[in-house]
Backbone as CSV, one residue per row, in Angstrom:
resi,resn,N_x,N_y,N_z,CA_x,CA_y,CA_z,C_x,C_y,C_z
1,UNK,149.200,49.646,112.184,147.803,49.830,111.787,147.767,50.596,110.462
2,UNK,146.657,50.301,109.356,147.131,50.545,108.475,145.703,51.457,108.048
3,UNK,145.375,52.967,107.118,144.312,53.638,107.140,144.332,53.535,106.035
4,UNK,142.580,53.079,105.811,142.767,53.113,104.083,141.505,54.792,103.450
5,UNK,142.401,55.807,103.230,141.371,56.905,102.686,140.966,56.866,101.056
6,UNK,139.866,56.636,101.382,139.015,56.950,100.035,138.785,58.550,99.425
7,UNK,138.793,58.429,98.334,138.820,60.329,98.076,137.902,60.198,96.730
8,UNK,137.057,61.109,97.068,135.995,61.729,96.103,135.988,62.293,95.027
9,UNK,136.009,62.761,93.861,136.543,63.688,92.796,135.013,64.085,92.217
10,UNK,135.084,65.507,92.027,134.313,66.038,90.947,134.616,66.954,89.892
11,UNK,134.592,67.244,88.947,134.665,68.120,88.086,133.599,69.543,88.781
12,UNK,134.540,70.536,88.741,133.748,71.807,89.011,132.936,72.250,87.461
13,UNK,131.452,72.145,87.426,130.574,72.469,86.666,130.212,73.855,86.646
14,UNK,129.429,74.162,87.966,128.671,75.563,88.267,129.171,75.992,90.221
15,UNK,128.799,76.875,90.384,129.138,77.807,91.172,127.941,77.753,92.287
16,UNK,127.333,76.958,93.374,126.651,77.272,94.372,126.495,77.918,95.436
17,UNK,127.294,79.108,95.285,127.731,80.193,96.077,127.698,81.534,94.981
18,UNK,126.398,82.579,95.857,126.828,83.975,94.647,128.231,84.893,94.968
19,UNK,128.550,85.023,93.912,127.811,85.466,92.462,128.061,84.348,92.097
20,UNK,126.963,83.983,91.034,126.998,82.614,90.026,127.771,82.544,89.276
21,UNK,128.390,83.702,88.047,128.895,83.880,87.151,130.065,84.697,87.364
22,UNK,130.941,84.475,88.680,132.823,84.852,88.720,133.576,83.848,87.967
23,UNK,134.415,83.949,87.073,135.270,82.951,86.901,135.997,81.932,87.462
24,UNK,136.124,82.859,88.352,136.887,82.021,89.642,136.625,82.350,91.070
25,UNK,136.909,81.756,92.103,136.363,81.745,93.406,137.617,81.282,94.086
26,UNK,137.640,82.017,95.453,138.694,81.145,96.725,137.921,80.138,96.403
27,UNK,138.739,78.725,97.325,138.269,77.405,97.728,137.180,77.039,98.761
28,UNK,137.534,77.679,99.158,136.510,77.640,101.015,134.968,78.435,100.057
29,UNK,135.092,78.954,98.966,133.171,79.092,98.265,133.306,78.460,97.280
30,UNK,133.786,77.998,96.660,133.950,77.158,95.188,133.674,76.033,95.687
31,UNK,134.108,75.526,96.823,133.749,74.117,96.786,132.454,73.975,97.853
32,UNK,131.573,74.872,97.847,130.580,74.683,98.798,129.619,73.832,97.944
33,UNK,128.698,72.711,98.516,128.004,72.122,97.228,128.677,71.370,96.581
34,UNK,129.751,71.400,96.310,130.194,70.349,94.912,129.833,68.869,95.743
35,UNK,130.463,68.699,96.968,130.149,67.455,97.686,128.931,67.005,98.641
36,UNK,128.398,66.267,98.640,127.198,65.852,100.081,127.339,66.477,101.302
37,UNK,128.698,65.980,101.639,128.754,66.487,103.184,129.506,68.044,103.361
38,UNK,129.594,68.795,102.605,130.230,70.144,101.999,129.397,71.130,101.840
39,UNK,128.299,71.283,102.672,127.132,72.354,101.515,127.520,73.788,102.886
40,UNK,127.927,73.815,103.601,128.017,75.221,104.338,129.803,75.598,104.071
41,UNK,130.241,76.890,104.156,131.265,77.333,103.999,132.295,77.155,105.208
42,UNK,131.436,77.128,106.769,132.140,76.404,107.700,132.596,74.661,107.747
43,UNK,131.628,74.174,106.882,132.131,72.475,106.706,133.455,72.657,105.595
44,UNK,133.217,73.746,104.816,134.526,73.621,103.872,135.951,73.583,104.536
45,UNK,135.661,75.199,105.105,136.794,75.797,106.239,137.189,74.626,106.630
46,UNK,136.486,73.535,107.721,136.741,72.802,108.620,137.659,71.514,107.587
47,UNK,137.027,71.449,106.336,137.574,70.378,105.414,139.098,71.179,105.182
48,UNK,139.344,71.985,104.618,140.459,72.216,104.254,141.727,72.394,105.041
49,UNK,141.041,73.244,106.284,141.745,73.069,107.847,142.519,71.950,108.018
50,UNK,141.861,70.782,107.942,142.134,69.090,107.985,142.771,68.616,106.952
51,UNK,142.910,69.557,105.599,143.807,68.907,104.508,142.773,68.040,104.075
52,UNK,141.728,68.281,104.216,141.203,67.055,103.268,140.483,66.845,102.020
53,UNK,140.976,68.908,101.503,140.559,68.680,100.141,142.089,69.060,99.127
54,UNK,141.447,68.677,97.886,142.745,68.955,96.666,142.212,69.610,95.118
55,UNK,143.097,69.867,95.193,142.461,70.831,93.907,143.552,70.500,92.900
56,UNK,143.272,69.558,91.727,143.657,69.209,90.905,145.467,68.456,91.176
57,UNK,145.265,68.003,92.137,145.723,66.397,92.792,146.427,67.411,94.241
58,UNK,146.941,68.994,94.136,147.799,69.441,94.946,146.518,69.141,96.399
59,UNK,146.639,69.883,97.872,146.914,70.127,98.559,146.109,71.366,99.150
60,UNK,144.795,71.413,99.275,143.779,72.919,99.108,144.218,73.966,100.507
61,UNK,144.431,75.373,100.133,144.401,75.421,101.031,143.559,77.078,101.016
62,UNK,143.008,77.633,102.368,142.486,78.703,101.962,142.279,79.756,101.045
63,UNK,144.018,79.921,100.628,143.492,81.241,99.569,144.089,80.316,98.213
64,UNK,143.591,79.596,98.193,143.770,78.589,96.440,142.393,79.292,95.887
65,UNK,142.403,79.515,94.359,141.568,79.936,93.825,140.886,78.489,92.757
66,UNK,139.933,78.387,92.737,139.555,77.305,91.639,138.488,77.929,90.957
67,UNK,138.692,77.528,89.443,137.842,77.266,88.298,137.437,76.497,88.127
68,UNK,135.660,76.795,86.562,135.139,75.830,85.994,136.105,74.634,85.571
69,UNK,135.379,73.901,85.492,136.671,72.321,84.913,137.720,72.166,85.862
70,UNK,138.037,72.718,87.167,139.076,72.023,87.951,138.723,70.906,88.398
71,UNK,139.217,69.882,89.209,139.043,68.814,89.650,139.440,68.891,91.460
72,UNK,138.270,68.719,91.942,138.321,68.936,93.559,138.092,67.424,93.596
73,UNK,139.009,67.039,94.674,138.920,65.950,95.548,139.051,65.995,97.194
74,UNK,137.840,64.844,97.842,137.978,65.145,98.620,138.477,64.283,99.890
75,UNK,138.962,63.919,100.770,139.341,62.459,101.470,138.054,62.307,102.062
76,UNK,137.844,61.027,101.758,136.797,60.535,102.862,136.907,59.327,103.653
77,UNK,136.927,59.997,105.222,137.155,59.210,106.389,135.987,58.463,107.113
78,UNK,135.405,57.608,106.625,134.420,57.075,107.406,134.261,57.090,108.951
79,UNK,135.453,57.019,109.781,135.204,56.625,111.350,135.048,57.997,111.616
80,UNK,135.422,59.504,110.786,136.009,60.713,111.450,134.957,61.555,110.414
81,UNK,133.619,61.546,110.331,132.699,62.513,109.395,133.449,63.910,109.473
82,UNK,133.083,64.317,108.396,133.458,66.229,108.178,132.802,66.563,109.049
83,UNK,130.790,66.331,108.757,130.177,67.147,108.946,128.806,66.535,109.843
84,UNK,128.452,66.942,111.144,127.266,66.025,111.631,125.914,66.215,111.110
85,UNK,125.890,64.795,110.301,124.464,65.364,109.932,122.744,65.343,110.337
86,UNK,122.607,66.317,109.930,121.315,66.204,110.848,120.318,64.867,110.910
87,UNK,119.788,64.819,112.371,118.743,63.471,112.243,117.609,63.657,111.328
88,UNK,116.991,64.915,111.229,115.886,65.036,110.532,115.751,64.803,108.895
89,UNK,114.765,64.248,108.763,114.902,64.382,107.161,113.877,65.358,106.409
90,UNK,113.910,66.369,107.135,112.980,67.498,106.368,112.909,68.156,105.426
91,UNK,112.433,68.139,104.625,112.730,68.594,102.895,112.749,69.995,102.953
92,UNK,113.374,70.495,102.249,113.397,72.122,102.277,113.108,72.951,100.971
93,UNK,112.177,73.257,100.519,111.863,73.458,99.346,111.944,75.343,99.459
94,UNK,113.045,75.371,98.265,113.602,77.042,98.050,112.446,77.332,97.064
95,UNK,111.605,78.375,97.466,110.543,79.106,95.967,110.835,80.411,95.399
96,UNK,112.168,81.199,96.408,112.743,81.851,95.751,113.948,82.687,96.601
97,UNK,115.482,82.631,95.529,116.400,82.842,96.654,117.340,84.037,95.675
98,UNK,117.813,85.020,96.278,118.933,86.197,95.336,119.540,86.322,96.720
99,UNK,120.453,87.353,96.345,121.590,87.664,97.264,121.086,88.712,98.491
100,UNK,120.369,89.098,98.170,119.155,89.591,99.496,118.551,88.975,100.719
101,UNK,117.824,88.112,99.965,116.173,87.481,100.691,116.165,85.783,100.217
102,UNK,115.352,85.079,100.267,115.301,84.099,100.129,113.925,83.989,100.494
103,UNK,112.847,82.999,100.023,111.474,82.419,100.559,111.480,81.099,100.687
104,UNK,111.272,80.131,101.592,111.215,78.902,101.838,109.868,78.338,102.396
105,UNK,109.561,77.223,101.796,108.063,76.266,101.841,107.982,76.278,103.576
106,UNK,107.235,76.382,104.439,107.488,75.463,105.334,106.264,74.650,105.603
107,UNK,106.099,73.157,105.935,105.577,72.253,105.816,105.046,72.082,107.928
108,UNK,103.707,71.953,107.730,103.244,71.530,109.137,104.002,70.562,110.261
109,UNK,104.355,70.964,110.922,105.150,70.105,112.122,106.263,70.592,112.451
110,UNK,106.547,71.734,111.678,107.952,72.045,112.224,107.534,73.395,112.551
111,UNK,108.729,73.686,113.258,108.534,75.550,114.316,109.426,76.246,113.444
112,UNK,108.982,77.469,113.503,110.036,78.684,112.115,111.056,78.996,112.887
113,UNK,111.373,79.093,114.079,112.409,79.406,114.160,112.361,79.454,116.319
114,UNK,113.636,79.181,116.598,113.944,79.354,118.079,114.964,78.585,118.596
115,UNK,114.790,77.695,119.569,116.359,77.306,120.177,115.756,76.001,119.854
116,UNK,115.235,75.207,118.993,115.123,74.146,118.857,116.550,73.511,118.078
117,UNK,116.514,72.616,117.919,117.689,72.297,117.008,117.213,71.909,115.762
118,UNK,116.039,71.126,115.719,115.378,71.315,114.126,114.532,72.276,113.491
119,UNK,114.537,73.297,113.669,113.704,74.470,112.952,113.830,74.924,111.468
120,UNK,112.855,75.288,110.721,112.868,75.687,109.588,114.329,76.805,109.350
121,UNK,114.535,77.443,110.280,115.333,78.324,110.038,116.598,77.875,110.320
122,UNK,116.814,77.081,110.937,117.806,76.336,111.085,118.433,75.354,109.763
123,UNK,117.152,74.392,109.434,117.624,73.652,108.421,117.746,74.371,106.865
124,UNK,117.242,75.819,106.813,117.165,76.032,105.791,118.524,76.303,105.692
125,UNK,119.236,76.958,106.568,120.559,77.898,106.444,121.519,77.140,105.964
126,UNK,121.195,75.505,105.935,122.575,75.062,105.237,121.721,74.355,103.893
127,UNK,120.981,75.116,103.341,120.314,74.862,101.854,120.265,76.116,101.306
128,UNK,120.657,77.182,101.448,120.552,78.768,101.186,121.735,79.391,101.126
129,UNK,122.235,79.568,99.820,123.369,79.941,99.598,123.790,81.674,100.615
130,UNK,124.712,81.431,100.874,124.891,82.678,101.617,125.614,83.728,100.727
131,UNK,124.674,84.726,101.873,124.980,86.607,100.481,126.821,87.060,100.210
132,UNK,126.879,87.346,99.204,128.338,87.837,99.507,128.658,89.394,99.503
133,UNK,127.419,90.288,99.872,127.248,91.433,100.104,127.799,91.480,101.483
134,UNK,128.592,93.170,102.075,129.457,93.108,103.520,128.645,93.112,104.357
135,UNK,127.083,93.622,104.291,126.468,93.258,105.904,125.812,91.681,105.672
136,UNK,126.068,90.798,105.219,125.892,89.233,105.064,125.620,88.485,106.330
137,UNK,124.457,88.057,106.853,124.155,87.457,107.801,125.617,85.945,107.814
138,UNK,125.720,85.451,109.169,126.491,84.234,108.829,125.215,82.841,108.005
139,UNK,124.191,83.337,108.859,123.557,82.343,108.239,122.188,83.277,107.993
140,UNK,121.337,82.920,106.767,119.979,83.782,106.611,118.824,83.682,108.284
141,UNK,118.673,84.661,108.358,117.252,84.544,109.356,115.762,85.295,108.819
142,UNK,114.987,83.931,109.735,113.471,84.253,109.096,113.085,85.424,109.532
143,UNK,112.559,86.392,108.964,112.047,87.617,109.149,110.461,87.017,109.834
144,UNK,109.532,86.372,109.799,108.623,85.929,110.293,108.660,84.937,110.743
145,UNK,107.073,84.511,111.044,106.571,83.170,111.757,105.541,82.713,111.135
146,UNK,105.353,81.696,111.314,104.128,80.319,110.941,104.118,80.009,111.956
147,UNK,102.584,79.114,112.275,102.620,78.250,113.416,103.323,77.033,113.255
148,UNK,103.820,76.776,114.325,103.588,74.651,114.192,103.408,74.263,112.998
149,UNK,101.927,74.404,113.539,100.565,73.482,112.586,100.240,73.980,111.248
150,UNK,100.638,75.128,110.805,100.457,75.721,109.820,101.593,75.348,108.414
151,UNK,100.970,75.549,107.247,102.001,75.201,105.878,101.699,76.518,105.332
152,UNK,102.876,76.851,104.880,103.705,77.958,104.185,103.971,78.960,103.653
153,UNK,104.785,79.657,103.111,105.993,80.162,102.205,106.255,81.376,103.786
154,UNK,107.725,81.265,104.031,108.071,81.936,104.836,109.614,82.673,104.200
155,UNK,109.371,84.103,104.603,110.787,84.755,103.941,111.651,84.546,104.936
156,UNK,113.222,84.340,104.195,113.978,84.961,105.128,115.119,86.134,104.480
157,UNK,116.018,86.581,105.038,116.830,87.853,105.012,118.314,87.385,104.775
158,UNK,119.228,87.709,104.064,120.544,87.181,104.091,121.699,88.219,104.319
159,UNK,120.495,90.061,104.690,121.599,90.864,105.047,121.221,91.545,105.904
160,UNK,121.945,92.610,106.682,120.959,93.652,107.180,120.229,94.774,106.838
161,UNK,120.177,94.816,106.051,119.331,95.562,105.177,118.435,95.090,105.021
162,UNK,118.274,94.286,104.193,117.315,93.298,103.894,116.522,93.012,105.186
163,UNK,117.293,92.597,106.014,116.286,92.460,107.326,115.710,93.477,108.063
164,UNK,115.851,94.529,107.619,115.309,95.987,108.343,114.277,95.922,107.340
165,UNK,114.401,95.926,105.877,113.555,96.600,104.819,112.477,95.491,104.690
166,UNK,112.625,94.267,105.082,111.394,93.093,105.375,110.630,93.463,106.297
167,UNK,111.590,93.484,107.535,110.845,94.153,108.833,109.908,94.973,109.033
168,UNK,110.568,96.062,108.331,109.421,97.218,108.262,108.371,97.284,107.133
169,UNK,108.328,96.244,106.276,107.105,96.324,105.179,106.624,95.362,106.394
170,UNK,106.394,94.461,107.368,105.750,93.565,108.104,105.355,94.636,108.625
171,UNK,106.224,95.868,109.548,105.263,96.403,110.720,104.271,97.620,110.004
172,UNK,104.595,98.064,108.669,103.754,99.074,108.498,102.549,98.295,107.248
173,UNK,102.521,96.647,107.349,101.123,95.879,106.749,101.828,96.305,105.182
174,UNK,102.911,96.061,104.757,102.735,96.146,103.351,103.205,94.844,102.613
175,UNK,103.497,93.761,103.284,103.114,92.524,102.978,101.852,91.885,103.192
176,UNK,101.424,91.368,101.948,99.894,90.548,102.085,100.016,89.025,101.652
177,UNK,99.420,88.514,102.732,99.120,86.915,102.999,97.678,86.354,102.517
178,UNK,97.557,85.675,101.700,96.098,84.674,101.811,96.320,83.518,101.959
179,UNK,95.615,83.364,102.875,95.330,81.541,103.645,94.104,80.939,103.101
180,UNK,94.361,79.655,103.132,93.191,78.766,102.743,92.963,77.891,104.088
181,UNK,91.529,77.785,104.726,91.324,76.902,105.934,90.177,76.279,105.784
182,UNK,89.804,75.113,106.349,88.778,74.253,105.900,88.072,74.175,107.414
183,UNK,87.093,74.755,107.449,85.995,74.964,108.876,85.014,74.387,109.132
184,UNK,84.502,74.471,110.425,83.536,73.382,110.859,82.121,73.900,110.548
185,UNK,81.252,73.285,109.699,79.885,73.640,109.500,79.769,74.071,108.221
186,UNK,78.891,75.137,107.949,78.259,75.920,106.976,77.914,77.401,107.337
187,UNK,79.180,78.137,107.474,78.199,79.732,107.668,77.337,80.046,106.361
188,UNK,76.200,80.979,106.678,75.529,81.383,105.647,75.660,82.953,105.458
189,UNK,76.702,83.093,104.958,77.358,84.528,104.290,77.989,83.974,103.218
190,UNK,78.443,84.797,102.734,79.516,84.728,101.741,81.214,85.399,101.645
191,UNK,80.746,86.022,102.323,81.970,86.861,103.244,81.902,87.146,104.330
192,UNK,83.077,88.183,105.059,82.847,88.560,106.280,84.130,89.373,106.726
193,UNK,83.770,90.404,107.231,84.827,91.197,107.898,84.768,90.697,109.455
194,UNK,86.238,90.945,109.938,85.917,90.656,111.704,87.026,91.266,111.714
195,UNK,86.571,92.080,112.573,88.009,93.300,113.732,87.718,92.627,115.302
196,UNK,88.632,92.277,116.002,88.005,92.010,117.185,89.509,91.759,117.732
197,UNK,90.059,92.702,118.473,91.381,92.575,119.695,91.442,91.686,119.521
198,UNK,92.801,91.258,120.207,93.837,90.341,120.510,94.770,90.765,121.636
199,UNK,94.680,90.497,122.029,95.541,90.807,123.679,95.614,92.837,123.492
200,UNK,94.516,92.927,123.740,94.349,94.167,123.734,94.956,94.821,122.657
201,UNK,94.958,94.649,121.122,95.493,95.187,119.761,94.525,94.703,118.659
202,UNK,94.471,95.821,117.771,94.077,95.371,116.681,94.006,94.246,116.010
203,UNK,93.198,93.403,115.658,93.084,92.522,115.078,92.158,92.253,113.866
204,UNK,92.495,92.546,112.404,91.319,92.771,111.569,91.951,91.788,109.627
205,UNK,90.349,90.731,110.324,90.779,89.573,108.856,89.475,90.007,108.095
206,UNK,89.892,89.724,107.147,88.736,89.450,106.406,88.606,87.720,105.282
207,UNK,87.004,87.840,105.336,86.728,86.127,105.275,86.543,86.261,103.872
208,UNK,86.490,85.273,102.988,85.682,84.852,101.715,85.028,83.159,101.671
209,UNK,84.305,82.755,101.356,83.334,81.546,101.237,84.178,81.353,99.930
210,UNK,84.620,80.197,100.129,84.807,79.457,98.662,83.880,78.263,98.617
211,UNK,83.334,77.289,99.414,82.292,76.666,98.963,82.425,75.714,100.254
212,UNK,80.947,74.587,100.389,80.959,73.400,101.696,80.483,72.321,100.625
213,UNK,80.458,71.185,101.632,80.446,69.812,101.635,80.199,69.351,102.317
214,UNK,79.836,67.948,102.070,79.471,66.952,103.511,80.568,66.486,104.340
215,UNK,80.911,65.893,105.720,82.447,65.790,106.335,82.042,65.488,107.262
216,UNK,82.876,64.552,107.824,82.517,63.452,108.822,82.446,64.563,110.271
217,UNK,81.929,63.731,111.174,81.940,64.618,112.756,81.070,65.808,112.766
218,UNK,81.100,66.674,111.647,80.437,67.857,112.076,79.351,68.154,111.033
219,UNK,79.524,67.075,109.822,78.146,67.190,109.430,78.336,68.224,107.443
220,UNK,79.020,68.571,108.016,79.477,69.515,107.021,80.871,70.463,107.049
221,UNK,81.342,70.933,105.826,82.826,71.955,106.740,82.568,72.794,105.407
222,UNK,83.312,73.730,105.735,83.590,74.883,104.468,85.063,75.267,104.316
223,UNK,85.417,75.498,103.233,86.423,75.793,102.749,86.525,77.462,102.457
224,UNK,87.325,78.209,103.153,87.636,79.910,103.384,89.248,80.154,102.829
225,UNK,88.564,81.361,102.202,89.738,82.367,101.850,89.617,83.121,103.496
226,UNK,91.034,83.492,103.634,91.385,84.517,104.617,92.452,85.005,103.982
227,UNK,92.407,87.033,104.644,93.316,87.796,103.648,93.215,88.198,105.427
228,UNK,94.383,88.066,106.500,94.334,89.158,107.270,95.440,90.276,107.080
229,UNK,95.059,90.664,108.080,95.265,92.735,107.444,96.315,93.321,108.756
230,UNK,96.247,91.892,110.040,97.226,92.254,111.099,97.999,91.007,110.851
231,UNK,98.739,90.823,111.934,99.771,89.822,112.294,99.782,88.921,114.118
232,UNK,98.149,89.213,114.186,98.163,88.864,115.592,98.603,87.273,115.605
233,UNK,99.074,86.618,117.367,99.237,85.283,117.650,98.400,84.921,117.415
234,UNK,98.035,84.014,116.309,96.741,82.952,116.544,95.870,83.551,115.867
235,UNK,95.812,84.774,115.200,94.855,85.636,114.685,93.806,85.010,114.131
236,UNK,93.872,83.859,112.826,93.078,83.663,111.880,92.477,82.206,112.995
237,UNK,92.886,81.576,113.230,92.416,80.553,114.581,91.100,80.786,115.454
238,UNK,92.059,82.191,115.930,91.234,82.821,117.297,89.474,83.726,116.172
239,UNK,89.477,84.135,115.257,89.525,84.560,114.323,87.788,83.811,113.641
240,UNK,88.412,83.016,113.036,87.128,81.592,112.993,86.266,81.127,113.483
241,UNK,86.973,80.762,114.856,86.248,80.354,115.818,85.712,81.040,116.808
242,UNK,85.249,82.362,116.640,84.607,83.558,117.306,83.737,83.567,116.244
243,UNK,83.870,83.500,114.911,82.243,82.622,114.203,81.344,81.536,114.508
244,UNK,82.206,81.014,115.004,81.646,79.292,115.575,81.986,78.739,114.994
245,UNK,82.796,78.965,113.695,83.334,77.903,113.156,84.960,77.861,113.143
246,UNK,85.122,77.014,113.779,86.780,76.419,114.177,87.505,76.100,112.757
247,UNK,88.745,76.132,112.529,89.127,75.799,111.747,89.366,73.881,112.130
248,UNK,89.127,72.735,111.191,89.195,71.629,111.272,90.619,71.185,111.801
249,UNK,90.295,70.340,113.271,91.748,70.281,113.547,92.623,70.863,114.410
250,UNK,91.386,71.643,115.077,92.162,73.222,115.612,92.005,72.076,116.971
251,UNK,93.020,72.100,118.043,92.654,71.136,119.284,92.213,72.745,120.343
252,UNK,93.026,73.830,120.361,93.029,74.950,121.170,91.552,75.500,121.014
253,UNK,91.358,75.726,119.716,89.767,77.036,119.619,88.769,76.014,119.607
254,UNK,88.734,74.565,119.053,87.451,73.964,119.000,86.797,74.046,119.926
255,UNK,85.202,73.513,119.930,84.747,72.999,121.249,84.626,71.476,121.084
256,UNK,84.172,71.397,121.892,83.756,69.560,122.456,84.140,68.184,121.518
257,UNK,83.319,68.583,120.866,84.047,67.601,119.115,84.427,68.330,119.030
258,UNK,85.867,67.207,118.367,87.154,68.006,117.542,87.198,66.854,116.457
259,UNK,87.837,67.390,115.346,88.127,66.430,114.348,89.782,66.110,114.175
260,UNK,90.301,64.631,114.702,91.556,64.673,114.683,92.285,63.802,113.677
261,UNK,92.984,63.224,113.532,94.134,62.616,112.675,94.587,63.483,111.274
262,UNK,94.446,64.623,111.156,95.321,64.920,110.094,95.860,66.341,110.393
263,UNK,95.742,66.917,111.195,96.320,68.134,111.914,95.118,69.292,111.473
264,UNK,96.450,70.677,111.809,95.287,71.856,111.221,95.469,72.028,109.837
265,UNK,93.732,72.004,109.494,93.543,72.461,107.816,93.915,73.796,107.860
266,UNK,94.680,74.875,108.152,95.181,75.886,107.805,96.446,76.418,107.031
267,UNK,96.713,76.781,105.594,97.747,77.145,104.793,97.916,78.237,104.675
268,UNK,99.132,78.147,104.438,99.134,80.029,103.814,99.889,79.864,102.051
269,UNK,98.330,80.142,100.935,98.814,79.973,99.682,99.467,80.711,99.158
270,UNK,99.680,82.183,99.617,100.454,83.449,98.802,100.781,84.074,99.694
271,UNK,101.602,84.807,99.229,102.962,85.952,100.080,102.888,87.324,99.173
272,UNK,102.832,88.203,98.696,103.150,89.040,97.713,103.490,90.316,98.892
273,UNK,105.255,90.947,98.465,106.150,91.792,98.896,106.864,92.355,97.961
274,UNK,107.518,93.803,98.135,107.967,94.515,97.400,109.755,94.121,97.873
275,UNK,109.970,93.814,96.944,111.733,93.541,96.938,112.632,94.470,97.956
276,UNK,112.720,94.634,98.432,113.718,95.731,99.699,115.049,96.200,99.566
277,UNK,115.744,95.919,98.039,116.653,96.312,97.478,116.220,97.089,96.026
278,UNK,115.962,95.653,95.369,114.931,96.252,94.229,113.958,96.987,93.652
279,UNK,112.906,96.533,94.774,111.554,97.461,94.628,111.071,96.498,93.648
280,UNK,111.471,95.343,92.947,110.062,94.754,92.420,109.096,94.186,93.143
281,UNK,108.134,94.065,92.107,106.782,92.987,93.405,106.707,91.667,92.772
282,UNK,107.004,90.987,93.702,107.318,89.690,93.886,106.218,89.316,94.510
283,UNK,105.334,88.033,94.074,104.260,87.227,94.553,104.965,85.717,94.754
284,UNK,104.439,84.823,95.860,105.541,83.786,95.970,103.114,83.024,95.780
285,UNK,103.434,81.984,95.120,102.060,80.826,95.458,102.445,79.409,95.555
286,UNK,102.006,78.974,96.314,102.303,77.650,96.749,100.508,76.767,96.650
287,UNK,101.240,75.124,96.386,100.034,74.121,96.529,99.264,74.355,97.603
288,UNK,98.247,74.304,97.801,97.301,73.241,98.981,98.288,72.040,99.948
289,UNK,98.476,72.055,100.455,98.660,70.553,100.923,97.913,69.729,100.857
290,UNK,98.331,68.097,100.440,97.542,67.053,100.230,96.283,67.098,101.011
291,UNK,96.271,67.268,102.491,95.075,66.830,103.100,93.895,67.494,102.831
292,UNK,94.416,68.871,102.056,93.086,69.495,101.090,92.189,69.180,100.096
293,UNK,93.220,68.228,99.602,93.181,67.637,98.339,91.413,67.282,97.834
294,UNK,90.935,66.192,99.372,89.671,65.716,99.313,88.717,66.748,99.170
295,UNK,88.792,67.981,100.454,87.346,68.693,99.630,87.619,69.861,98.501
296,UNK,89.156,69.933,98.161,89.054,70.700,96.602,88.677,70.021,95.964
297,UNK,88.997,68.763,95.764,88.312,67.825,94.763,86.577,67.585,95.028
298,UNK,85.538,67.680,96.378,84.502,67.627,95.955,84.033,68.919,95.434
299,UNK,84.669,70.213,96.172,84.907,71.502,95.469,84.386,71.810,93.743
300,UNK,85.465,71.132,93.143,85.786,71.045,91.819,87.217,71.965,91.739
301,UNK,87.639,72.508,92.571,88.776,72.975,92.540,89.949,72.638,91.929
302,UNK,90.668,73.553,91.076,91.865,72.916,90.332,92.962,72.302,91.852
């Protein structure tokens, strides 16, 4: 029986593992990234383990060092993959990553994090270069949560430090969130404070009116700033709809009519946190999601 291996070659360009700018690197981080099926430091390990990479035609083996301009090759075994890849095809959009922290998009339908096997926190960890500081998570974890149904920017942590010094700007409120949600009706305010428990705890948002429109089912909807000031389950949800006005989409807080096929109109457009190594202030802003699109545009909204 006869095996025919195909082998890959790239020229080493740049460095996808920090620090960016070492001259040189072991193999098992130099070659993280250079290939498709190669992007975690355990798929490397596992590649080189197997002999199945080379570094400038030799033979790779753990403590080989490679440089810019070397030539990594890699065998590729079709019946015998390196690396299993995931079923999902969930895009993972980095908005900002250092050897600390990291912030990642997350997009409605997926869960931030738990024993699922597709979770944001899951798929991000093999798109997020890992820290090369000594308390270095193996893989980054999300310091927070999003719902489900909810779109984005979620931090995560790549040390322990970092994950204490996130932590505790969350529990003592010195991270601030504004959400954009599109609601059922027309309140006639323009703002609005609401404190009102949550499983027996504080719970305190505050509203802003950005403007209404006409909208199928309910006649009308409005489009809200929310800045809340806690971190309750469900807060801005539960939140709304103790106005009477539900956020569009909501299946849990609505009443009777509900408006369905495009999920919940609820985002989260900004993040702004103080760096936990650094101390700078860092603001992360993200799009609308498309399904906003329609009443920013009768809006006039950029």
């Amino acid at each position: 029986m006869v095996y025919i291996l195909h082998m890959n070659e790239v020229i080493i360009s740049k460095w996808n593992h920090f620090p960016l700018d070492s001259k040189s690197k072991r193999l098992q981080e130099g070659a993280i990234g250079q290939f498709t099926n190669l992007t975690s430091r355990k798929s490397v390990k596992k590649a080189i383990k197997n002999g199945l990479i080379f570094v400038n035609g030799a033979k790779g083996e753990t403590g080989t060092y490679v440089s810019i301009g070397d030539i990594l090759a890699v065998k590729k075994m079709p019946d015998k993959p390196l690396t299993i890849k995931s079923e999902s095809t969930y895009e993972i959009n980095i908005l900002y990553e250092d050897n600390w922290c990291a912030c990642v998009l997350k997009h409605a339908g997926i869960v931030t994090k738990g024993s699922n096997k597709h979770t944001l926190e899951s798929l991000a960890s093999r798109k997020l270069i890992i820290s090369t500081l000594d308390d270095s998570f193996q893989t980054p974890l999300a310091v927070h949560r999003l719902d489900k149904a909810t779109h984005g920017p979620v931090l995560f942590a790549k040390t322990t430090g970092a994950a204490s010094g996130l932590g505790e700007a969350f529990e003592k409120r010195k991270i601030s969130k504004e959400y954009m949600a599109v609601i059922e009706g027309t309140p006639f305010i323009d703002s609005a404070t609401i404190l009102m428990e949550i499983n027996g705890k504080e719970a305190h948002s505050e509203i802003e009116i950005v403007g209404s429109t006409s909208w199928p089912v309910f006649g009308s909807a409005t489009l809200v700033k929310v800045y809340p000031k806690t971190g309750r389950t469900h807060q801005i949800r539960r939140h709304l709809a103790c106005m009477g006005h539900p956020i569009l989409g909501d299946q849990l807080y609505s009443g009777d009519m509900k408006y369905t096929g495009q999920g919940l109109f609820l985002a989260c457009t900004k993040l702004s946190f103080t760096h936990p190594t650094t101390k700078e202030n860092i603001e992360i802003a993200v799009d609308l999601p498309r399904k906003f699109k329609h009443i920013a545009h009768k809006l006039c909204l950029p």
